[in-house]
C-alpha positions in Angstrom: -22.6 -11.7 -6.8 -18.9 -13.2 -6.5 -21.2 -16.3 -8.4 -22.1 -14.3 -11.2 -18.8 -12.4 -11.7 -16.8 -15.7 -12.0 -20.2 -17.2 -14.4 -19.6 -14.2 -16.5 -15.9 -14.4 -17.0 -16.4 -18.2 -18.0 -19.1 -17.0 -20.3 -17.2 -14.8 -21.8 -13.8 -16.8 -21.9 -16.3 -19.6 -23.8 -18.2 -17.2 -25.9 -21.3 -18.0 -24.8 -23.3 -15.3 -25.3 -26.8 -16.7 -23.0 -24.8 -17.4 -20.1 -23.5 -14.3 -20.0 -26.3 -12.0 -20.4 -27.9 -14.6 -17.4 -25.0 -13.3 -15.1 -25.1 -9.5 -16.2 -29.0 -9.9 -15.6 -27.6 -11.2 -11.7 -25.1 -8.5 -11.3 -27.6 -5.4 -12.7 -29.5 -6.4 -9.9 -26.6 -5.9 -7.4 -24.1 -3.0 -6.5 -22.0 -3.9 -9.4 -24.9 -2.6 -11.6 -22.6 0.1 -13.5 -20.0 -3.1 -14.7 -23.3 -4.0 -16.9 -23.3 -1.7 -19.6 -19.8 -1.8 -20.0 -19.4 -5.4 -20.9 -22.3 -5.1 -22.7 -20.6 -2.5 -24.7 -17.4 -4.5 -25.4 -19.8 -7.5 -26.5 -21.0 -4.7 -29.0 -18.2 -4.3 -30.3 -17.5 -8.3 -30.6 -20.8 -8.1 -32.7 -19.7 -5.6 -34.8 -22.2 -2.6 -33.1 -21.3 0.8 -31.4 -20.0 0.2 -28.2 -19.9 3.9 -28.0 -23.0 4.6 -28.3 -24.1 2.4 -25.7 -21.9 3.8 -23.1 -23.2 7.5 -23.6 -26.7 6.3 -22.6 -25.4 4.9 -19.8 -25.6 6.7 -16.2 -22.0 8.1 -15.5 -22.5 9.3 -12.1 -20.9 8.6 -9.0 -18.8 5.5 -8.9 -19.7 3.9 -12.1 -18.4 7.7 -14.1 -14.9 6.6 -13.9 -15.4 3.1 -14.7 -17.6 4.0 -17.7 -14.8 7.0 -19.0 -11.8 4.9 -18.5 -13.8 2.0 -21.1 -15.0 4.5 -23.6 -11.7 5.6 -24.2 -10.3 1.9 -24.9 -13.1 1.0 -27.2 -12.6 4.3 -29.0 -9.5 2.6 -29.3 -10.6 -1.1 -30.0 -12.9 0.4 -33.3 -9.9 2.3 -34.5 -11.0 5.6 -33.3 -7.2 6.3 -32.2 -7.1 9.8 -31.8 -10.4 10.1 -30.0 -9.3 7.4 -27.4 -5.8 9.3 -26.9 -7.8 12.2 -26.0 -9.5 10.4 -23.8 -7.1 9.4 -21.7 -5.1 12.4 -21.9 -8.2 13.6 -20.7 -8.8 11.3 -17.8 -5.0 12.0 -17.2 -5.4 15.7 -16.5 -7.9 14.7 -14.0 -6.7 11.6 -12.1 -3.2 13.0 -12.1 -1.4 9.9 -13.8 -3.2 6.8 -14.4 -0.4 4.3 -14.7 -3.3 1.3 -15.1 -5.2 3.1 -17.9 -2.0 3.9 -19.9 -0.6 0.7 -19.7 -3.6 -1.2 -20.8 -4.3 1.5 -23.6 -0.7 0.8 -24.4 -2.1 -2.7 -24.7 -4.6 -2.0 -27.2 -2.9 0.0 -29.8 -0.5 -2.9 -30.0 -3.4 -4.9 -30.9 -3.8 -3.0 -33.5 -0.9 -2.4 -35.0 0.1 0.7 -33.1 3.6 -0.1 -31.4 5.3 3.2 -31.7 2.4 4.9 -30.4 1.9 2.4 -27.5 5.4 3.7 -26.7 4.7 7.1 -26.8 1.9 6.8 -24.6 3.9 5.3 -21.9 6.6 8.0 -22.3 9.3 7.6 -19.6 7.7 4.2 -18.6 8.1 2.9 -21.7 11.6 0.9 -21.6 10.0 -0.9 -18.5 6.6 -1.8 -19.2 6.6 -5.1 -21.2 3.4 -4.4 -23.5 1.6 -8.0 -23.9 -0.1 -9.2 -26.4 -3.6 -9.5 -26.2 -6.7 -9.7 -28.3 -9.3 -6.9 -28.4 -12.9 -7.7 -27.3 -15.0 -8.5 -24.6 -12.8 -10.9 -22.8 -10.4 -8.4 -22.9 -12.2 -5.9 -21.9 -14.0 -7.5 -18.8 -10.2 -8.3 -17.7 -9.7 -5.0 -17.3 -12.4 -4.0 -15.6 -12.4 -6.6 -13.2 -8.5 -5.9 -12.5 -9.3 -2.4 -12.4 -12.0 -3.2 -9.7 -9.7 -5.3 -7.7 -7.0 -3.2 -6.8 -9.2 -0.2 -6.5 -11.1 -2.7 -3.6 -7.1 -4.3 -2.3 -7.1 -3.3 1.6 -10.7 -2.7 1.9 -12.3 -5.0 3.7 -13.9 -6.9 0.7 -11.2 -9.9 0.1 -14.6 -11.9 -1.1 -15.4 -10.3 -3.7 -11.7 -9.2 -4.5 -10.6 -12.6 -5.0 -14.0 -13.2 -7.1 -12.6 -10.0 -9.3 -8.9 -11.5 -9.8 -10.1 -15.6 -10.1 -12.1 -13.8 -13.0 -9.7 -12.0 -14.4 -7.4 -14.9 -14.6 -10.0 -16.6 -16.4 -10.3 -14.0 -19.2 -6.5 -13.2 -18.9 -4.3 -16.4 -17.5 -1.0 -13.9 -18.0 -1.8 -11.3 -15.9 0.9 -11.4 -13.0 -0.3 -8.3 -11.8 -3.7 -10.0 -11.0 -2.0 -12.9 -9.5 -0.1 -10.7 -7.0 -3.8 -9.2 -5.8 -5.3 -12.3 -5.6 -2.5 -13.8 -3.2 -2.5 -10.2 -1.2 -6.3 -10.7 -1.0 -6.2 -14.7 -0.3 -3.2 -13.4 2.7 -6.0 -10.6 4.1 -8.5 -13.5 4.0 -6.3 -15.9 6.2 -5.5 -18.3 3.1 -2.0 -18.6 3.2 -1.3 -21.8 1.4 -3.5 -20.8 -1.6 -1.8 -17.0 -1.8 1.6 -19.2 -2.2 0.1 -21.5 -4.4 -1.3 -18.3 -6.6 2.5 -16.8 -6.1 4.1 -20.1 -6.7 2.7 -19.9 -10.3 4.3 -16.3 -11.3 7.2 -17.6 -13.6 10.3 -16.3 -13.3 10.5 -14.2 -17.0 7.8 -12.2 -15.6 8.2 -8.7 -14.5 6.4 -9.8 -11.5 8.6 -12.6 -10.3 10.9 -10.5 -8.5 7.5 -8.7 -6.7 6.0 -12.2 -6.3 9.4 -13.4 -4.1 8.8 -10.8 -1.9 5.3 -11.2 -1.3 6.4 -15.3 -0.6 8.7 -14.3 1.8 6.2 -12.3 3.8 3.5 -15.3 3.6 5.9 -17.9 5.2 6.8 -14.8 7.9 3.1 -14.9 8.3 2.9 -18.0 9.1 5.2 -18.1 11.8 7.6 -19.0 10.0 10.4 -16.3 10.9 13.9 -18.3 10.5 13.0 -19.5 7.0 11.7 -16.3 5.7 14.4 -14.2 7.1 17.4 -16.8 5.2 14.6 -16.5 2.4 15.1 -13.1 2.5 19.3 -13.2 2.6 19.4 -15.9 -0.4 17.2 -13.6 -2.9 19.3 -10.7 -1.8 22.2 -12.3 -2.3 21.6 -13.1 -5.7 23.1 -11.7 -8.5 20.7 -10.4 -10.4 18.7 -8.7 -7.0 16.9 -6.0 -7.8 16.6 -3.5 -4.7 13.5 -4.5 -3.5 15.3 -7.7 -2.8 17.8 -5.9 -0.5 15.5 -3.7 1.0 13.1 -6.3 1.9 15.8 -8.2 3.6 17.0 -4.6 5.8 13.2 -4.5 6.6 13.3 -8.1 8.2 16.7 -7.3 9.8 15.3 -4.4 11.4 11.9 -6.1 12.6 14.5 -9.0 13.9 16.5 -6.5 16.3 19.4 -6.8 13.7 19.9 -2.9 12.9 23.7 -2.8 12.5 23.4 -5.6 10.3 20.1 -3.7 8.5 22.2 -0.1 8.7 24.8 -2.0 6.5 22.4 -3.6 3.7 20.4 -0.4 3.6 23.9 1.7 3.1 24.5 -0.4 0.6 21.6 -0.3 -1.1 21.6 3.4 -1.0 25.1 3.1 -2.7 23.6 0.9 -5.6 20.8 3.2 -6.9 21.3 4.0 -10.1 18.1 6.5 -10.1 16.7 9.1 -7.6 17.9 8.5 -4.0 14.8 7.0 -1.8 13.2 8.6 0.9 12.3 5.1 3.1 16.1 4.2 2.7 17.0 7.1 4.3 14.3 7.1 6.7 15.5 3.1 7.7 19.3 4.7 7.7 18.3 7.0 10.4 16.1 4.3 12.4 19.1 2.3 13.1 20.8 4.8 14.9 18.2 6.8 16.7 17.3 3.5 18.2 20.6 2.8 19.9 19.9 6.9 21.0 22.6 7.8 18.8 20.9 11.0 17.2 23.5 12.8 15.7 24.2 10.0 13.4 20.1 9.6 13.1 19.0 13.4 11.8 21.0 13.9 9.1 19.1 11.1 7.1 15.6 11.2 8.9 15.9 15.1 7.3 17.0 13.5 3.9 13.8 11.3 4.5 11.8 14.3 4.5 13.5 16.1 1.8 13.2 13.5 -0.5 9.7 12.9 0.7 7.9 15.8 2.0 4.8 14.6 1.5 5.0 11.2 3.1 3.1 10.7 6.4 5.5 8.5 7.8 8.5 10.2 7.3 7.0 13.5 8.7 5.4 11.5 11.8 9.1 10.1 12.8 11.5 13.3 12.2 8.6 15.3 13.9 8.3 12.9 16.9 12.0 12.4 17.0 12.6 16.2 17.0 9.4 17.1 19.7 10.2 14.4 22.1 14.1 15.2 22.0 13.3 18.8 23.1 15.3 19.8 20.2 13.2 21.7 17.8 9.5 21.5 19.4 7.6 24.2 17.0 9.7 22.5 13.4 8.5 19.3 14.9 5.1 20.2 15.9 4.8 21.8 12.1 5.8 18.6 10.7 3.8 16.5 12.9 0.3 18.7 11.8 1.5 17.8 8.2 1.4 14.4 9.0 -1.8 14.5 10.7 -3.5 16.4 7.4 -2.4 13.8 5.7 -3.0 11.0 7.1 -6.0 12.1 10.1 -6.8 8.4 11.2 -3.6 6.8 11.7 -3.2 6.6 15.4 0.5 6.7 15.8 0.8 10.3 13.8 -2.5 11.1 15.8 -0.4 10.1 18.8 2.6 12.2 17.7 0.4 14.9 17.2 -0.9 14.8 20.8 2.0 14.5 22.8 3.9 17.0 21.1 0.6 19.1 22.9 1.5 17.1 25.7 5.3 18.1 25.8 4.9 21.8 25.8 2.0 22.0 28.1 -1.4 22.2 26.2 -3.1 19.3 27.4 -6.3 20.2 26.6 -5.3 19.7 23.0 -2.9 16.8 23.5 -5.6 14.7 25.6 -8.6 14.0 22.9 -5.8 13.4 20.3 -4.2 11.2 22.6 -7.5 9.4 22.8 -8.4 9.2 19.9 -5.4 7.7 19.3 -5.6 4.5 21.5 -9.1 3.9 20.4 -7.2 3.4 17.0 -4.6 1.0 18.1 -5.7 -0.1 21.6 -2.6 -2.6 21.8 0.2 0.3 21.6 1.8 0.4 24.6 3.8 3.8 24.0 0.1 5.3 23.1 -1.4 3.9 26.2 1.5 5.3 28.4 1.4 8.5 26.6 -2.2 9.0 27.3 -1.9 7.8 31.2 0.2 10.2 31.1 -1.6 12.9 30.4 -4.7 11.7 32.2 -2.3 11.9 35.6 -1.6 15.9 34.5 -5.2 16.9 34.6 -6.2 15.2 37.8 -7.9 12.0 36.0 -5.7 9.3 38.4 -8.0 6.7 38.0 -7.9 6.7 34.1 -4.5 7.4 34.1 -3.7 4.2 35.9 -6.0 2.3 33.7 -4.2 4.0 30.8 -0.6 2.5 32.2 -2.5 -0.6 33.1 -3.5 -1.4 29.2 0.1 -0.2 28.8 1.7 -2.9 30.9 0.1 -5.5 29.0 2.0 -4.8 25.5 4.9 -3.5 27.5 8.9 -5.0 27.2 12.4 -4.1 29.0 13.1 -0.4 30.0 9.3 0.9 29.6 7.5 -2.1 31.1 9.9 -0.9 34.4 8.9 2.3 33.4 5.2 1.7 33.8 5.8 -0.4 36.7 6.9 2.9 38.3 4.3 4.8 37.4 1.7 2.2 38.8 3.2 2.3 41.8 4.2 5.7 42.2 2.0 7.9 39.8 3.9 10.5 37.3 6.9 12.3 39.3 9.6 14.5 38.8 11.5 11.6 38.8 9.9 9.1 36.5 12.2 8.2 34.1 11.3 10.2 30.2 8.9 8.7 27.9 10.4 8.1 24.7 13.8 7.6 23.1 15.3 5.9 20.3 14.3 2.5 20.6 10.3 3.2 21.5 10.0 5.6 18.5 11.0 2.0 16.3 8.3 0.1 18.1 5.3 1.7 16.8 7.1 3.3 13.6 9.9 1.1 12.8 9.0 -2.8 12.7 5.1 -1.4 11.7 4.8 1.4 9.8 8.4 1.0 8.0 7.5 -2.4 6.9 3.9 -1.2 5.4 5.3 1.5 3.4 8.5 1.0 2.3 8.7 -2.7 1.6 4.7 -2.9 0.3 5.4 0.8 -2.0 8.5 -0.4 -3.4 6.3 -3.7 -4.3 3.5 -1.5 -5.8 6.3 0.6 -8.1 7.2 -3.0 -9.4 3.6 -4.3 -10.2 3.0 -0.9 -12.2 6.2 -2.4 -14.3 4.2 -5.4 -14.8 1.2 -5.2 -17.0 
């Protein structure tokens, strides 16, 4: 399959018309079946046919539907059927919410043919930052798209194979596309190929609207590779730049915070903050409050982890650290606990919310509930050594010593400072009256801070800038 994709792409980069009805044959035989009739459709319209047409007949259920919709709309488009295709993907809009993808390479199109202004007026608001390229309507173009499209839909899913397959070809049919090169190298990274995902960044040039998203991505791959010193001065350097743009800055507070640096992280994220020129951001605020709740200083800490979630109510991770900070301080139990189910609804299989969930339980006496969340939990992340305790823990309250121990034992192994001595108590000594609390500042950033903060608000920031870069 990954053969034909990349056979097809050089088919139709050539314009070779046999060899790429060979590799549709191959791929109509395969799972990527419904990509079939949409190329042939856009080679249609090449030969001067109705793409249209040939879409319609096609099966538009299940997966291939959206694929199939998206298309139809941009060839209305390509055969100067402008206000159908608008409606389209107003249409599509009103059901998808906002496809940023779809717009832009609409947007795309009706520059191709002529249609600047309403280009613009299709990416509204988005406009003054989206550079529209220029391209050249047919199947090439086409394909591009729907291999891109494919792609990211697949980025983060297990299937780096045939994701890289999906951007190589797409840089085939489209050697511009930034975007695409930023996939391929997250892709190549998932795959363990480090030096060719800095290769593929290495070739992002620095007028693109991606250059400033390919940096960042750089920096990560050489902190991949063990490479911690250099990535963090990396980091400092682009920062320090003139012309940084904030996900320079808060890329480098990110890697402050995961090197124990959080004064030095409080500052960069303060000024960052100060800097905005838009909407304030909830993960700045949520990395404000980190600082300080680590070094247990919480009345510095709520104020912005509440901003967080003001700013962001509907983000998992801000919900999971104000709840877990609020139920395992004792300070506001049920508002925690409330946050904490919010959390959980939205994000069920994430073991540290699923964590936080269960030992807010835990914390007010329902172990019943707490313990199959709490287990759940470390069958997700089986290294987590705050999860472990947490569930030895509750194992020791209902009578289960044995597990318990075991529990704290796995615990132990992932353990550092004042909780491996923690554990070691409990080893010893089971769960007393006077073992010391479980949970403060600086275990809440183990699991939430270095991890989770790094994953959403350094790699969302990134996606926000690749949606700038068509």
């Amino acid at each position: 399959m990954d053969v034909a994709i990349l056979d097809l792409a050089e088919a139709l980069r050539t314009g070779n018309r046999v060899m790429a009805g060979d590799a549709l044959g191959k791929l109509g035989a395969g799972p990527l079946d419904f990509v079939v009739p949409i190329v042939r459709a856009w080679m249609a319209a090449d030969a001067g046919g109705d793409p249209v047409a040939l879409l319609d007949a096609a099966r538009t259920d299940g997966l291939a539907r959206r694929y199939i919709v998206e298309h139809r709309a941009l060839l209305l488009i390509a055969t100067r059927r402008t206000d159908e295709g608008l409606a389209a993907i107003r249409a599509q809009a009103a059901l998808d919410g906002e496809p940023q993808d779809l717009r832009t390479t609409a947007a795309m199109a009706l520059a191709a043919r002529g249609q600047r202004s309403a280009a613009r007026d299709l990416l509204g608001e988005d406009a003054a930052q989206t550079r529209i390229r220029k391209v050249r309507l047919g199947a090439a173009f086409g394909a591009s798209r729907l291999f891109a499209r494919l792609g990211s839909d697949l980025a983060g899913q297990n299937a780096e194979t045939l994701t890289i397959a999906l951007m190589r070809a797409t840089l085939l049919l489209d050697p511009a596309d930034d975007r695409s090169r930023l996939l391929l190298a997250e892709a190549l990274k998932a795959d363990g190929a480090i030096d060719s995902a800095l290769a593929t960044l290495a070739s992002v040039p620095s007028g693109s609207p991606a250059y400033a998203a390919a940096q960042g991505e750089r920096i990560r791959l050489i902190q991949a590779r063990g490479e911690e010193k250099v990535a963090l001065d990396s980091a400092a350097a682009r920062a320090a730049l003139p012309d940084a743009v904030p996900g320079d800055r808060q890329l480098y507070a990110d890697m402050l915070v995961e090197a124990g640096r959080d004064a030095e992280a409080a500052t960069v994220y303060a000024q960052l903050l100060d800097r905005r020129d838009d909407a304030p951001d909830w993960t700045i605020h949520l990395q404000l409050g980190g600082a300080p709740g680590r070094a247990g200083r919480w009345d510095q800490a709520l104020p912005h982890l509440r901003r967080a979630v003001e700013l962001g109510p509907n983000q998992p991770v801000a919900l999971n650290y104000l709840g877990y900070a609020l139920v395992d301080r004792g300070q506001d139990v049920a508002a925690g606990r409330q946050l904490l189910e919010r959390a959980s609804k939205l994000r069920p299989d994430d073991p540290s919310i699923t964590d936080s969930l269960g030992w807010s339980y835990f914390r007010t006496g329902d172990n019943a509930r707490a313990l199959p969340l709490l287990e759940r939990a470390a069958q997700g992340n089986p290294a987590s050594a705050t999860i472990n305790e947490h569930l030895g823990d509750a194992y020791w309250t209902a009578g289960r010593r044995f597990e318990a121990r075991y529990a704290w034992r796995a615990a132990a192994l992932h353990a550092e400072g004042e909780q491996q001595a923690r554990i070691a108590g409990k080893l010893a000594n089971g769960l007393t009256r006077n073992s010391p609390k479980v949970g403060n500042g600086v275990e809440t950033s183990r699991w939430l801070g270095a991890r989770a903060q790094r994953r959403v608000a350094a790699r969302d920031l990134t996606d926000q800038q690749r949606m700038a870069a068509p």
